[in-house]
Each structure stands twice: as structure tokens, then as C-alpha cells.
ZAKOLBA-351903 format. One record per residue (C-alpha): residue in three letters; y, z, x. Coordinates in steps of 0.02 Angstrom, whole numbers, padded with zeros to 5 digits, always signed. Example, Ala and Ser with C-alpha at 12.3 -4.5 7.8 and 13.67 -1.06 7.14 Angstrom:
// ZAKOLBA-351903
ALA-00225+00390+00615/SER-00053+00357+00684/
END
This chain:
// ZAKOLBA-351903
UNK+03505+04747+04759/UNK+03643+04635+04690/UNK+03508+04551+04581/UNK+03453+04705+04522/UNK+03620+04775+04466/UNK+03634+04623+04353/UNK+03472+04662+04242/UNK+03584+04821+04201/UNK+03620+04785+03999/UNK+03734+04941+03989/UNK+03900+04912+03902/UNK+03987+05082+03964/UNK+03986+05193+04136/UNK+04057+05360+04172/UNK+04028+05437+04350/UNK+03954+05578+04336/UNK+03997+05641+04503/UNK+04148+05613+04531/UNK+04130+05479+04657/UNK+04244+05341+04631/UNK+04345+05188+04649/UNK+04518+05253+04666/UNK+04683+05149+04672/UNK+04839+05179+04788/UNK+05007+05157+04764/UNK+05151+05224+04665/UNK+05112+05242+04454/UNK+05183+05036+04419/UNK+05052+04996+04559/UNK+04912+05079+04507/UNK+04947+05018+04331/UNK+04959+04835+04388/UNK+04780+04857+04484/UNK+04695+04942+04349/UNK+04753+04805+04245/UNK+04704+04673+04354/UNK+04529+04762+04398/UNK+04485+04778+04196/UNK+04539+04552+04205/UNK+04422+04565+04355/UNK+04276+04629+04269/UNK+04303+04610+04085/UNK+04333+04795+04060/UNK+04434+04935+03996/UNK+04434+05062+04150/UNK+04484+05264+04143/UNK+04570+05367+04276/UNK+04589+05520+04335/UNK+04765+05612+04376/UNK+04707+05566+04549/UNK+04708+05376+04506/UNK+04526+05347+04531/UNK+04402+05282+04411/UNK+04297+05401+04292/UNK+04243+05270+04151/UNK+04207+05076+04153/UNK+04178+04999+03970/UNK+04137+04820+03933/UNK+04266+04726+03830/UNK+04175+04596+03776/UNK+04156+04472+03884/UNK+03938+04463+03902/UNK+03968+04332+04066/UNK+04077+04462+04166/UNK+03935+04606+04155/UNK+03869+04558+04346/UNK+04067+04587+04385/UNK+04047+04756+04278/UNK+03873+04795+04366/UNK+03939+04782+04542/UNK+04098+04859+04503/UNK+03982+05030+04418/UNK+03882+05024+04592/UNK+04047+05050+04696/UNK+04100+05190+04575/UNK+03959+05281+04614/UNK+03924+05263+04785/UNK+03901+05406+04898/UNK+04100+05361+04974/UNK+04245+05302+04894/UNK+04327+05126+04888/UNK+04482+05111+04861/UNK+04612+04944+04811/UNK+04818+04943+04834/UNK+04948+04816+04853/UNK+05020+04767+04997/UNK+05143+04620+05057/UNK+05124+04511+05225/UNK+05261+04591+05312/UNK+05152+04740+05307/UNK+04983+04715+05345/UNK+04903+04632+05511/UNK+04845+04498+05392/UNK+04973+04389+05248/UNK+04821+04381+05145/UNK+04730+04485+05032/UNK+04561+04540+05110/UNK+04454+04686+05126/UNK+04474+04809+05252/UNK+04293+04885+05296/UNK+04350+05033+05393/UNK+04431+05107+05273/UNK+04344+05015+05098/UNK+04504+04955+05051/UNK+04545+04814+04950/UNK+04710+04749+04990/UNK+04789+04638+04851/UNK+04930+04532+04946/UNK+05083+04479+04826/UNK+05117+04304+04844/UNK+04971+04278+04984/UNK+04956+04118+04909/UNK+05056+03943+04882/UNK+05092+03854+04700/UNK+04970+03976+04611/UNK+04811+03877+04698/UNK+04698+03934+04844/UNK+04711+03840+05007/UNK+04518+03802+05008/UNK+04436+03802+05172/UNK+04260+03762+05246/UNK+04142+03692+05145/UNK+04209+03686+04983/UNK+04164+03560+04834/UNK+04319+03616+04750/UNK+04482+03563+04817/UNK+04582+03688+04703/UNK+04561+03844+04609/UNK+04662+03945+04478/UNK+04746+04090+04581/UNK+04754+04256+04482/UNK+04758+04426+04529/UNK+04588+04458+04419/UNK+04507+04344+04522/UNK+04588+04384+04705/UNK+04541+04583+04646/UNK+04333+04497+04610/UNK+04327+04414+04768/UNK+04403+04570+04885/UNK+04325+04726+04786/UNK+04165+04701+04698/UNK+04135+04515+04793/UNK+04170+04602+04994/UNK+04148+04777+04930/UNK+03969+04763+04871/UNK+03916+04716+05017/UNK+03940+04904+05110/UNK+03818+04984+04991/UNK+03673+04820+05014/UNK+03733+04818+05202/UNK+03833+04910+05259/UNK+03974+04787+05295/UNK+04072+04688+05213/UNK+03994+04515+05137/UNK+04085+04358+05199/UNK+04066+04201+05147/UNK+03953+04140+04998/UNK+03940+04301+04922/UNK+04149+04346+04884/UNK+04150+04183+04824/UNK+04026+04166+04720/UNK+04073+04347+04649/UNK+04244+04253+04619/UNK+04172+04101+04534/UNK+04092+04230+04414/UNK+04250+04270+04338/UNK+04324+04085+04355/UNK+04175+04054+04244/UNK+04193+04188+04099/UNK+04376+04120+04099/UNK+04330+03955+04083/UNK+04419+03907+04234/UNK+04384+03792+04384/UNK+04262+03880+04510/UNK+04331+03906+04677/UNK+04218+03839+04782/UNK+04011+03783+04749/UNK+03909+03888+04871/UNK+03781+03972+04797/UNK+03687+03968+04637/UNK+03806+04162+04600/UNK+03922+04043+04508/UNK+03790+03995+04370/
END
């Protein structure tokens, strides 16, 4: 399915049925994840009073489109995701991850050291550029996608190679070299 969301060519999205992506959190939070979910996927996003998504328009940047693709499949699944900040002191885990029960994205403030990932297992990169557009691609549309192809969360390759996507359209060093997703 993934593959087949990325021969998509369209440049805008509106949900038609009212299905979304929806972000929690009071209005300076939702503002700071719609912002960092448009960096994410090289869009300018639309809400609703109810803080979910209703449009999702490329901004120009042609490499991010598998980003916009997957992020158009979660907006109009059958259930709603949703993504909120969160802090360590909070949350049963200091990072940000993706919580499956509940399709949540959690974006964790500060989750990480120096602005760089601690890489672990198996990865040809050392050190990547930490930003909240690409902790938001690895925990939404990189995790997320994998409860409509699934029905589970993906781990491994997949998140990350959804993150390198955006490293590459930013022209910044990829995270990690798993998979060919990167490319």
C-alpha cells in the first residue's frame, strides 16, 4: 500500500468525510504541531474549529509528496489519529513515540540531547539533524501508516526511512541507512 500511495501525483487533499488527523493541546500547541506537521510533509494544512485536519496542499517541495501521500491516507482513514505534545515527566516514556492504542503521536520537548539523535542498532549514520518536522515524520506518517497497511504500528526500518524522506528534501544528513525509503 505504501508504494502505492506514492504514485499519487495530487498536489491538494480535502477529506471529504470528515475523518481526520486532529491535534491536541491548548491553541499555541496545536499551532506549533500544525506547523511542524506542514515542515513534516512539505505542506500547508487546514483545520477545523475542532483542531483536526480538513485540507492538505503541497508547498512545493516535489521530494516530500510520499510524506504528503501517507499523511492524506491517515486523514482519511476510517478512525482518527491524532498528534500532541507532551514532556517526560508526563508520559511512561521521555521520548517521543507513537502510542497505538490510542493513534497518538506524542511529540516529546527536549526528548533529545545537543539537537542530535542518540542513534541505536544498526545505523550507518552516527548523527542526525533533530527537528520537530522530522521527529513529527518518523512518529505520525512513519509509525502511523503502519495501522491502516497493518494494523499496528511499523517499527523499525519503516519510521526511519519515512524520517530520512524528509532529511532528504531538506538536504540534511539521513538518520540512519536501512532501507532503500531514503532514496
Amino acid at each position: 500500500m505504501l508504494r502505492g500511495l506514492l504514485e499519487s501525483q495530487n498536489l491538494a487533499y480535502a477529506d471529504p468525510l470528515g475523518v481526520a488527523v486532529c491535534f491536541k493541546g491548548n491553541s499555541s500547541q496545536v499551532d506549533s504541531l500544525r506547523r511542524a506537521l506542514e515542515d513534516a510533509t512539505g505542506s500547508h494544512i487546514e483545520v477545523r474549529a475542532d483542531n483536526c485536519v480538513t485540507s492538505v496542499v503541497g508547498s512545493g517541495y516535489a521530494r516530500m509528496e510520499g510524506l504528503r501521500a501517507i499523511l492524506r491516507a491517515l486523514v482519511s482513514d476510517d478512525k482518527t489519529f491524532y498528534i500532541s505534545l507532551g514532556s517526560g515527566e508526563q508520559l511512561t516514556s521521555p521520548y517521543s513515540h507513537f502510542d497505538e492504542g490510542t493513534r497518538t503521536a506524542v511529540i516529546v520537548r527536549g526528548g533529545f540531547r545537543g539537537g542530535f539523535y542518540n542513534a541505536t542498532g544498526g545505523c550507518n549514520a552516527p548523527q542526525a539533524n533533530w527537528t520537530r518536522g522530522a521527529l513529527v515524520a518518523h512518529e505520525l506518517p512513519g509509525h502511523g501508516i503502519g495501522m491502516i497497511e497493518e494494523g499496528r504500528r511499523h517499527e523499525g526500518g519503516v519510521p526511519v526511512g519515512v524520517e530520512n524522506w524528509y532529511h532528504a528534501a531538506r538536504g540534511q544528513q539521513l538518520r540512519c541507512l536501512l532501507d532503500d525509503r531514503s532514496r
